[in-house]
C-alpha positions in Angstrom: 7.5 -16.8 2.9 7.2 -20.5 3.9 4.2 -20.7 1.2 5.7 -19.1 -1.4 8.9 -21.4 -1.3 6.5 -24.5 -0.7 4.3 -23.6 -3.7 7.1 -22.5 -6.0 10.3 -23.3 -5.1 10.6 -25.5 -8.5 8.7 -23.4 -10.8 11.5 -21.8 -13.3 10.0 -20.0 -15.9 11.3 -18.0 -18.2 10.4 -14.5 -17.8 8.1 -11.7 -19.9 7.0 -8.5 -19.0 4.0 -7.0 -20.3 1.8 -4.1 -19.4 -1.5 -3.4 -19.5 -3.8 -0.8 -21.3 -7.2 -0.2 -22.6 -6.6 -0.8 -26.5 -4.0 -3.9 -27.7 -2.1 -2.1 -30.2 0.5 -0.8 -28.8 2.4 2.5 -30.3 6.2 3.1 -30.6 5.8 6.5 -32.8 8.6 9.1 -31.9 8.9 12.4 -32.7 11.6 14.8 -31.9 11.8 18.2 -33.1 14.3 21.1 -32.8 12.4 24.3 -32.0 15.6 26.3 -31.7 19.3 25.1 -31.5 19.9 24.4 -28.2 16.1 23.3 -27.5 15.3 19.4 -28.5 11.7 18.6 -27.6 10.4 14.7 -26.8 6.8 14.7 -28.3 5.0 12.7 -25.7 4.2 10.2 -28.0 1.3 7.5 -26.3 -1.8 7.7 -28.1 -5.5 7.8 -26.5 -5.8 4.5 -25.5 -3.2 5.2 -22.4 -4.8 8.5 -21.4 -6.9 11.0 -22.8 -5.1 13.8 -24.9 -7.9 16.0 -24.1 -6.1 18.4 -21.6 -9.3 19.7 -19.9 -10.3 15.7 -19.7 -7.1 14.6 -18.5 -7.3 17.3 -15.5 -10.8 16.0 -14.6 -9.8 12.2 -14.5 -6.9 12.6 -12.6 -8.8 14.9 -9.8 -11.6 11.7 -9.8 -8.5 9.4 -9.0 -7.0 11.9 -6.5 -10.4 12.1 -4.7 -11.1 8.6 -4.7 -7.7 8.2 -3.3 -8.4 10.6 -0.6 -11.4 9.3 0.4 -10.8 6.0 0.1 -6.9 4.7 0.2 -6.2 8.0 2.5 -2.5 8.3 3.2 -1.0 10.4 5.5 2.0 11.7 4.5 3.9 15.3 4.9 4.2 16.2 1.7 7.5 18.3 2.1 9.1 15.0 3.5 8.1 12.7 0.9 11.4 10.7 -1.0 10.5 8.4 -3.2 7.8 6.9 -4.4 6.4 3.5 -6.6 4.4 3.5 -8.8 2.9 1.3 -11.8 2.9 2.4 -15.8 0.3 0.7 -17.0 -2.7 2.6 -18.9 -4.7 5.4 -17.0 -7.8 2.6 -17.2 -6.3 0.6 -14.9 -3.2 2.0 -13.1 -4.8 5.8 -12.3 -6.3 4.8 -9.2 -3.3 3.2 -8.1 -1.0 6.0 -9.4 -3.2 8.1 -7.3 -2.9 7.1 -4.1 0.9 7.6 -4.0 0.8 10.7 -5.9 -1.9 12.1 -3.1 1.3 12.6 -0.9 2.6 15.0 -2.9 0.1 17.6 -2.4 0.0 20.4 0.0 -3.8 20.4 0.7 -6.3 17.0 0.8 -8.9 20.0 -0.9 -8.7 19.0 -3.8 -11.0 22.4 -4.9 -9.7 24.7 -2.0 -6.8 26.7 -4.2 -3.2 26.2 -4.4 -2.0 22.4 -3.4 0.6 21.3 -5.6 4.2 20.4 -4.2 6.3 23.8 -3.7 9.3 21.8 -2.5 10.2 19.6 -4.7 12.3 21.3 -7.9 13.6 18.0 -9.1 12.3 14.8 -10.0 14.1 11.6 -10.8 12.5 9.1 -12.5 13.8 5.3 -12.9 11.9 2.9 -15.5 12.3 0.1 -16.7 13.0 -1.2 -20.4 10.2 -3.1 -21.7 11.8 -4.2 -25.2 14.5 -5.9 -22.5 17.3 -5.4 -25.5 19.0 -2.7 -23.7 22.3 -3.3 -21.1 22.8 -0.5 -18.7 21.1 3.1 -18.6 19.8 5.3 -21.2 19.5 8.5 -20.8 17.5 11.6 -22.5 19.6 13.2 -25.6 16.7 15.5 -25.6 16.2 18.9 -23.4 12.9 18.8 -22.2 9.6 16.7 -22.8 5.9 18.2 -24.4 3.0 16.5 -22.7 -0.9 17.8 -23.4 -0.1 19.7 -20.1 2.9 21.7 -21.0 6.6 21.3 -20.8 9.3 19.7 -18.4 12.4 20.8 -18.7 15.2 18.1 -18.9 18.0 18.5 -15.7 20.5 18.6 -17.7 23.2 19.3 -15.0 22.0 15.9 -13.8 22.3 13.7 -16.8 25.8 15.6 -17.4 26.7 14.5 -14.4 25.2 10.9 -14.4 26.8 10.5 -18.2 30.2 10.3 -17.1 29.8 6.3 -16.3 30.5 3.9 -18.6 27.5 2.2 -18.6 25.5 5.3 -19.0 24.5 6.2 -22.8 22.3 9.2 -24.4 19.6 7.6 -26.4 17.5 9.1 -29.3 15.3 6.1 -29.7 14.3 4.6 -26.2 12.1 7.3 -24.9 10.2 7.5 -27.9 9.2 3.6 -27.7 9.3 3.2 -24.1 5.9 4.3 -22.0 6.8 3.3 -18.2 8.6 7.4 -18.3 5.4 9.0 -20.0 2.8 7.6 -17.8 4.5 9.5 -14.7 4.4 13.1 -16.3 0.9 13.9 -16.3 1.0 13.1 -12.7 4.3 15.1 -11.8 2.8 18.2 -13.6 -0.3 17.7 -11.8 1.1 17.1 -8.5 4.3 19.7 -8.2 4.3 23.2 -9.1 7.7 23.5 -10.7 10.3 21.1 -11.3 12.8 19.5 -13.6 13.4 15.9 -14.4 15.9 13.4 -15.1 14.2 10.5 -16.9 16.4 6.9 -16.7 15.5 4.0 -18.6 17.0 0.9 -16.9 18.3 -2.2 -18.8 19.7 -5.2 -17.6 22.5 -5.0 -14.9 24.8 -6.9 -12.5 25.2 -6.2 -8.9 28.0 -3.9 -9.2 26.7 -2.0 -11.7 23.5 -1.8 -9.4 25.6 -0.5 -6.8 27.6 1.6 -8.0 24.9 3.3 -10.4 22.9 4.4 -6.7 26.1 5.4 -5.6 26.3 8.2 -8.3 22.6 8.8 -8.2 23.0 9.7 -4.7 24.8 13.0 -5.8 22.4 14.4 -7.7 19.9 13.8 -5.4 18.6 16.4 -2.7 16.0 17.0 0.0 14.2 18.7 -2.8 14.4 15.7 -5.1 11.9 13.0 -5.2 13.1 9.6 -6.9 9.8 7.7 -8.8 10.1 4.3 -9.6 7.7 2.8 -11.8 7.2 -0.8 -12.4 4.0 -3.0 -12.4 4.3 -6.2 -10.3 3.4 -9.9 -10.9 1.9 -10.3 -14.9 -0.1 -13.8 -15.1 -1.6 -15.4 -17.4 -0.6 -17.4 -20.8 -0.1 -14.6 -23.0 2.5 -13.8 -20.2 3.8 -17.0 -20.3 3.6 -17.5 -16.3 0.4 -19.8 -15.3 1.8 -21.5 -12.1 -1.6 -20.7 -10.2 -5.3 -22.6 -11.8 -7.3 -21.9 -8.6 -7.0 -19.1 -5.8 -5.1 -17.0 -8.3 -5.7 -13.6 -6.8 -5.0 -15.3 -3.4 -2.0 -16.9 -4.4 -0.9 -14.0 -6.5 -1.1 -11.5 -3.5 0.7 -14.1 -1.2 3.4 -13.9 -4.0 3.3 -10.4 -4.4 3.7 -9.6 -1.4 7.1 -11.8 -0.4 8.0 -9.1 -3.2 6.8 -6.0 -1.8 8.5 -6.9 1.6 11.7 -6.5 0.0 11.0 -3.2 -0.6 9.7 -1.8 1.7 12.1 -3.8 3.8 14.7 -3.2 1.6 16.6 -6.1 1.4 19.1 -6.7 -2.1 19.7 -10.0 -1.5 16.5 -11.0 -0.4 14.4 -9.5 -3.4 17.1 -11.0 -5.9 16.7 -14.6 -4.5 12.6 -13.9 -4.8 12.8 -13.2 -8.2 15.3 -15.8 -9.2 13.5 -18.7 -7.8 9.6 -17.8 -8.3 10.7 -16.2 -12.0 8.3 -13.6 -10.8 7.1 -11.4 -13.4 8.1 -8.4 -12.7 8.9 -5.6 -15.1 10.8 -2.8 -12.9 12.8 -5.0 -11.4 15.7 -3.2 -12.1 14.8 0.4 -11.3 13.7 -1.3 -8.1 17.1 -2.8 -7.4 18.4 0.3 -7.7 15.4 1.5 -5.1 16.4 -0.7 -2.9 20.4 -0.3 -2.5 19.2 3.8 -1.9 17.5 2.8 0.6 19.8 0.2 2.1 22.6 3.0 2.1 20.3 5.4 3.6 21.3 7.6 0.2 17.6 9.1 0.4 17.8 9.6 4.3 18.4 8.5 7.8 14.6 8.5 8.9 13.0 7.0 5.5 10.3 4.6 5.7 8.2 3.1 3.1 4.6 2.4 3.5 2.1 0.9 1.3 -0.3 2.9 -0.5 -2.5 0.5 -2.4 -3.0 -3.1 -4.4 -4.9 -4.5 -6.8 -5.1 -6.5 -9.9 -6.2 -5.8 -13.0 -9.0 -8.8 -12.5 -9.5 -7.3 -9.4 -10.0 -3.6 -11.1 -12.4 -4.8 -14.0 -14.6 -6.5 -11.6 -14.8 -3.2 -9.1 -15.9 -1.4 -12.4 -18.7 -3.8 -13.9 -21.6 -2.0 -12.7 -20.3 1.8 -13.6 -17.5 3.5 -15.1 -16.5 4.7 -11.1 -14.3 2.3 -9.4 -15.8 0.4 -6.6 -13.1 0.2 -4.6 -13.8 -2.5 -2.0 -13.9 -4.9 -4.9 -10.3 -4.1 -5.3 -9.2 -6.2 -2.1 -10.3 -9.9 -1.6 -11.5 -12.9 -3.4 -11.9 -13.2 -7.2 -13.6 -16.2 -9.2 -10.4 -18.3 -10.8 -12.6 -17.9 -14.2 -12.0 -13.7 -14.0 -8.7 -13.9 -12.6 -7.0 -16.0 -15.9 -4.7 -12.9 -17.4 -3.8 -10.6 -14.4 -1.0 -7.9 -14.0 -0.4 -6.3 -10.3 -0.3 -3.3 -9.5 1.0 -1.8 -6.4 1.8 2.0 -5.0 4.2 2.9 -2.0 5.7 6.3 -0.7 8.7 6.8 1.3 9.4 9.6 3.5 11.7 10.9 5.9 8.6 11.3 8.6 8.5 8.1 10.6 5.2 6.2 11.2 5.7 6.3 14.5 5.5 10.2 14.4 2.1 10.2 13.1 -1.0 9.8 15.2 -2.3 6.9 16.4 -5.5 6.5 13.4 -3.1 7.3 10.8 -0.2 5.0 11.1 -2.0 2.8 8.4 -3.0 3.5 5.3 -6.4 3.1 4.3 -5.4 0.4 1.9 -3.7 -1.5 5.2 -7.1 -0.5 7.2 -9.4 -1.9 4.7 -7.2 -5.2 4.5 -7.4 -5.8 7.7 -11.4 -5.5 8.1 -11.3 -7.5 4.7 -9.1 -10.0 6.3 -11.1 -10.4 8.9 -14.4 -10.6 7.1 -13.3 -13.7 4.9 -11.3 -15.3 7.6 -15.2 -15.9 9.0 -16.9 -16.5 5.7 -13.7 -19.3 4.9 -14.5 -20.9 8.6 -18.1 -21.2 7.5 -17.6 -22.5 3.4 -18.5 -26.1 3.5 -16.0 -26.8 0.0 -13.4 -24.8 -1.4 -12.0 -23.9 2.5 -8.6 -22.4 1.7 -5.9 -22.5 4.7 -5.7 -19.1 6.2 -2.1 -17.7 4.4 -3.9 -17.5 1.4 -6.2 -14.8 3.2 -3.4 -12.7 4.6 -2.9 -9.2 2.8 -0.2 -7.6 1.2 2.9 -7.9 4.5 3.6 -3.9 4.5 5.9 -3.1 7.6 2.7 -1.6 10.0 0.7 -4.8 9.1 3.7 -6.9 10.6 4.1 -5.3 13.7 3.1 -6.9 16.6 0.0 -5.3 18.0 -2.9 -5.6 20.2 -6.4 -6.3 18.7 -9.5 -6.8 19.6 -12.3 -7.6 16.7 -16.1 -6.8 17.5 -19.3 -8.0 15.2 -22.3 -5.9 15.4 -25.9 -7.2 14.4 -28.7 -5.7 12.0 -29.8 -3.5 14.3 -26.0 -2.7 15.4 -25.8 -4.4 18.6 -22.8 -6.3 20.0 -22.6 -9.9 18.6 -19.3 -10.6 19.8 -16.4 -9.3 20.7 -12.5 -10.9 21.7 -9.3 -9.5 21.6 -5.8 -9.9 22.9 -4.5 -6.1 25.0 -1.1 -7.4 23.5 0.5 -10.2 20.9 3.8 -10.9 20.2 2.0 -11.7 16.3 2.2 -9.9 13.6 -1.1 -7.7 13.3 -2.6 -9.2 10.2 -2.3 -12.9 12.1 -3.8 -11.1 15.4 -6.8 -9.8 13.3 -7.3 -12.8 11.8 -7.0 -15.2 15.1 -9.7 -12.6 17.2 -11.9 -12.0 14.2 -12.6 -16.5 14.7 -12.5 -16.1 18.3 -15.5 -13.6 18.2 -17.6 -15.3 15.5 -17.5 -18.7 17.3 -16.1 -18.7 21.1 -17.3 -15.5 22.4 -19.3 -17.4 25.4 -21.9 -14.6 25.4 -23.6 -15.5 22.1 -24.4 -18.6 19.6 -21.7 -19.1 17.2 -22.5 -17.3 14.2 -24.2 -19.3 11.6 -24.0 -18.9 7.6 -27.3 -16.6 7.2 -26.0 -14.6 9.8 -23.0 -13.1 8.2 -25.0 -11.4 5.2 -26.5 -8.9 8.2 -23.3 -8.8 10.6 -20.9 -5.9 10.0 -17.7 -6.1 12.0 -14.9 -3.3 13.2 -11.2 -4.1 14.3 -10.0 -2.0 17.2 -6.1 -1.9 17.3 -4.2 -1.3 20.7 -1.2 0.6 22.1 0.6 -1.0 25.0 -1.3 -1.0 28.2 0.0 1.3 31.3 -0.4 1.1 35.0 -2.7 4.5 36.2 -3.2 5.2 39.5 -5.9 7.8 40.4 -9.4 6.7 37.9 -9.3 11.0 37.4 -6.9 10.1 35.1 -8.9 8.2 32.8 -10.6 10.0 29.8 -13.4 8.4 28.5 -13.4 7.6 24.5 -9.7 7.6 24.2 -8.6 5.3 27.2 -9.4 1.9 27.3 -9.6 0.4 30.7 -8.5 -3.2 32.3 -9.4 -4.5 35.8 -7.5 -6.9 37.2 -7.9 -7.8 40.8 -5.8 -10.4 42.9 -6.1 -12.9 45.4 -3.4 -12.2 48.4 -0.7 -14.5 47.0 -0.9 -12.4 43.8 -2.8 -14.7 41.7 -5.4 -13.3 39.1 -9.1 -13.1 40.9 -11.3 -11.1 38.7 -10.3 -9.6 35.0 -12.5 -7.5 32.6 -11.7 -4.8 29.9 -13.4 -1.5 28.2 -12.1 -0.9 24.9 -12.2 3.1 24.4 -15.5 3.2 22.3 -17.6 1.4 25.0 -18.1 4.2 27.1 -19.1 6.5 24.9 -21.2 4.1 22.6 -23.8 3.3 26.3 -23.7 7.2 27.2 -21.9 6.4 30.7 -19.8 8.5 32.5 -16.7 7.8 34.4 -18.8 6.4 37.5 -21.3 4.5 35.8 -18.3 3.2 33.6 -16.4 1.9 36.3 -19.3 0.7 37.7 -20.2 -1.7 34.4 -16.5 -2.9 34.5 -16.5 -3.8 38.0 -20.3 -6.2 37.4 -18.3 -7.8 34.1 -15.5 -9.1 36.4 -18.1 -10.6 38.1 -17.1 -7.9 41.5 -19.8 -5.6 43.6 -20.6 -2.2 41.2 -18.0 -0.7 43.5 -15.2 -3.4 43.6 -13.2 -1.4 41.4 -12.4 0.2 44.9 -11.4 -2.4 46.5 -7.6 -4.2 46.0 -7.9 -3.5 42.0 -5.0 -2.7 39.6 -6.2 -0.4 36.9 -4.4 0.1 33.2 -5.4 2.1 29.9 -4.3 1.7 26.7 -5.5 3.3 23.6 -6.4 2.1 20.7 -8.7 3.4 17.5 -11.6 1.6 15.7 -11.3 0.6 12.1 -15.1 0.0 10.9 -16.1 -2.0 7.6 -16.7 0.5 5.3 -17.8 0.8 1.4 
């Protein structure tokens, strides 16, 4: 936050939203038809250039997405506890892989060819979008009974929009969902991700706090444990034909930096907070409404006691044509990290989050981050080196820091290890605990190993081509008594021994993977942690105070 207010607390621009697909024209066609009396039908009316009309096509490029999202931005989620989620609205070119990686939580099964796996639960679907022709005041809602996509039909609730139509501010439209793409983007995906369900489509103008508030208070009521809310909205758009150019060099950086005081908001929800954001960085932002209305859902706990959000992926759309230069299949490591300023001039966010009524805390160890928060931490640390070594251009180390989600900014113990060529140790520091957020942790021990691990050289330029590096992320440590208690590969160990007035002697530490990385059983393993405390093999015996902790290793990966 400090940044963001420092860099542009008096930028005021005026503000244009804009979204992004392959082709430039862009196609406001409508066509309704009546195929009985009581049955009005919304063509879906986006031509090729958003996604494929080819319904045999369409199915294959989503599954691509869905897999690349599983094996590379995995989120663990229950699917039957799954609220809400965000997604962006831009073409299937650059927002499917995005898309994808919140949508993944809907499905029963991570096989994506192993039978049945779409959604049972959810019989309801609610979906909140904004209004890109940013004429219309209040909420439109669907005159129509059910929409026509290359995939079938979806009925219209039309219980809910009954209900929803008795505000004022609330008004049946004929025109706005045949002009408007943030709604049709988000069908393909529903019909591919939930076996049977109706939906309640909302297009969301401009309103004032009360009418914010007191539009999620009605929303609430039409809104079950089998209901899941989607908001779609794309996040910063950059560039001159957006009219918002505050950044000439670091742009991704400083875009993510600025992003992500947004995203905090969210997933954080905090009104107030993600108001005063947009009003003084003018932040391009084109669901901002649907998202205020996210946001005071959440705040009221009107989706759920337990809900947490949790972020699924983010990119750019520089980021996304560069991590697709070499082949039509997204690279997706190029999607987190630097970008030259020349690639980065027109650039619209995108960003994907879930929330569910499953607490991270619930989940295992290994999966309480994403793998979009895994990979930005490895990332993080992998540039925080190469931005030590730079001999121009050194940026100061916010402008590394990923996107803030909750998990990234808990306070946690790290320690970060680099591994040669021939994938032997080349340094390794950590901290058992830190009262820093994560990200700053990882960044702090992934310097401390690359230049004051006492054991080795400081690493040097050519070295870094052929290092690879893993972070290793800790639970609190606990006192153990009896060494039987200690299970090799999932405990880590620390050895402190003391002087009679209760000073610290002797100190040295395991992480979990040591053990079973040498091939050393229990004995031999307390025997090696004894000789790095600089104690007899069997000191460990002797006067010692032993804790484990756990902790999991996050390896670079491609």
């Amino acid at each position: 936050m400090p940044l963001i207010k420092m860099l542009l607390m008096s930028l005021l621009l005026t503000m244009v939203t804009s979204c992004q697909k392959k082709s430039t024209v862009v196609p406001i066609s409508q066509a309704v038809t009546t195929e009985a009396q009581s049955t009005v039908t919304q063509e879906a009316h986006l031509d090729a250039n958003w996604y494929t009309k080819d319904p045999a096509d369409l199915n294959q490029e989503m599954d691509e997405y869905l897999e690349l999202a599983i094996k590379k931005n995995y989120v663990e989620a229950d699917h039957e506890a799954v609220r809400a989620l965000v997604v962006p609205h831009a073409g299937l070119y650059y927002s499917g892989f995005a898309a994808a990686t919140a949508y993944q939580t809907l499905l029963s099964s991570k096989n994506l060819f192993g039978g049945d796996i779409k959604n049972k639960k959810i019989n309801h679907v609610v979906i909140l979008a904004p209004d890109h022709s940013g004429l219309t005041f209040g909420i439109a809602l669907p005159a129509f009974t059910q929409y026509r996509t290359v995939l079938g039909t979806i009925k219209i609730n039309t219980t809910a929009v009954e209900q929803l139509s008795k505000l004022a501010l609330v008004k049946p439209s004929d025109t706005i969902f045949g002009t408007e793409h943030s709604v049709e983007m988000q069908l393909p995906w529903l019909q591919k991700t939930i076996e049977n369900f109706t939906v309640t489509p909302i297009v969301v103008g401009n309103l004032d706090e009360f009418d914010i508030n007191q539009f999620a208070q009605e929303l609430k009521k039409i809104i079950s444990d089998t209901t899941l809310l989607v908001v779609t909205s794309d996040f910063t758009h950059h560039g001159a034909s957006y009219r918002y150019q505050i950044f000439d060099q670091h742009i991704v950086n400083y875009l993510r930096a600025l992003d992500s005081t947004v995203i905090e908001t969210i997933l954080k929800p905090n009104l107030a907070a993600f108001e005063e954001i947009l009003e003084r960085t003018q932040a391009t932002v084109c669901g901002k409404n649907p998202l205020k209305i996210l946001i005071a859902l959440l705040s009221g706990q009107h989706l759920g006691t337990t809900v947490e959000g949790r972020l699924c992926t983010y990119y750019t759309s520089a980021h996304l044509k560069h991590a697709r230069e070499e082949s039509p299949t997204i690279n997706v490591p190029d999607l987190i990290g630097d970008l030259p300023d020349e690639d980065a001039q027109e650039s619209v966010s995108y960003a994907a989050m879930v929330f569910s009524a499953q607490r991270v805390s619930d989940l295992s160890r290994e999966n309480q981050l994403t793998g979009f928060e895994k990979r930005s931490l490895t990332t993080l640390a992998r540039e925080s080196i190469e931005n030590e070594l730079a001999q121009d251009g050194r940026m100061q180390p916010p402008l590394l820091w990923p996107v803030t989600s909750p998990s990234l900014t808990r306070p946690q113990g790290v320690f970060v290890t680099l591994y040669d060529k021939e994938d032997k140790l080349r340094g390794c520091i950590g901290r058992i605990t830190s009262l820093k957020p994560l990200y700053q942790t990882t960044q702090d021990m992934a310097l401390a190993a690359a230049f004051k691990d006492e054991r080795f050289a400081p690493l040097i330029k050519d070295d870094l081509n052929t290092t690879t590096l893993s972070v290793t992320i800790l639970s609190e440590p606990e006192r153990v008594f009896a060494v039987s208690n200690i299970v090799l590969g999932k405990h880590g160990i620390i050895l402190n021994k003391f002087k009679d007035d209760g000073t610290l002697l002797a100190s040295s530490v395991f992480l979990p993977q040591v053990p079973l990385s040498m091939k050393w059983d229990l004995a031999t393993t307390m025997a090696e942690l004894s000789k790095k405390a600089g104690l007899p093999a069997d000191g460990w015996q002797d006067g010692c105070e032993l804790q484990i902790f756990e902790g999991y290793e996050i390896r670079e990966r491609v």
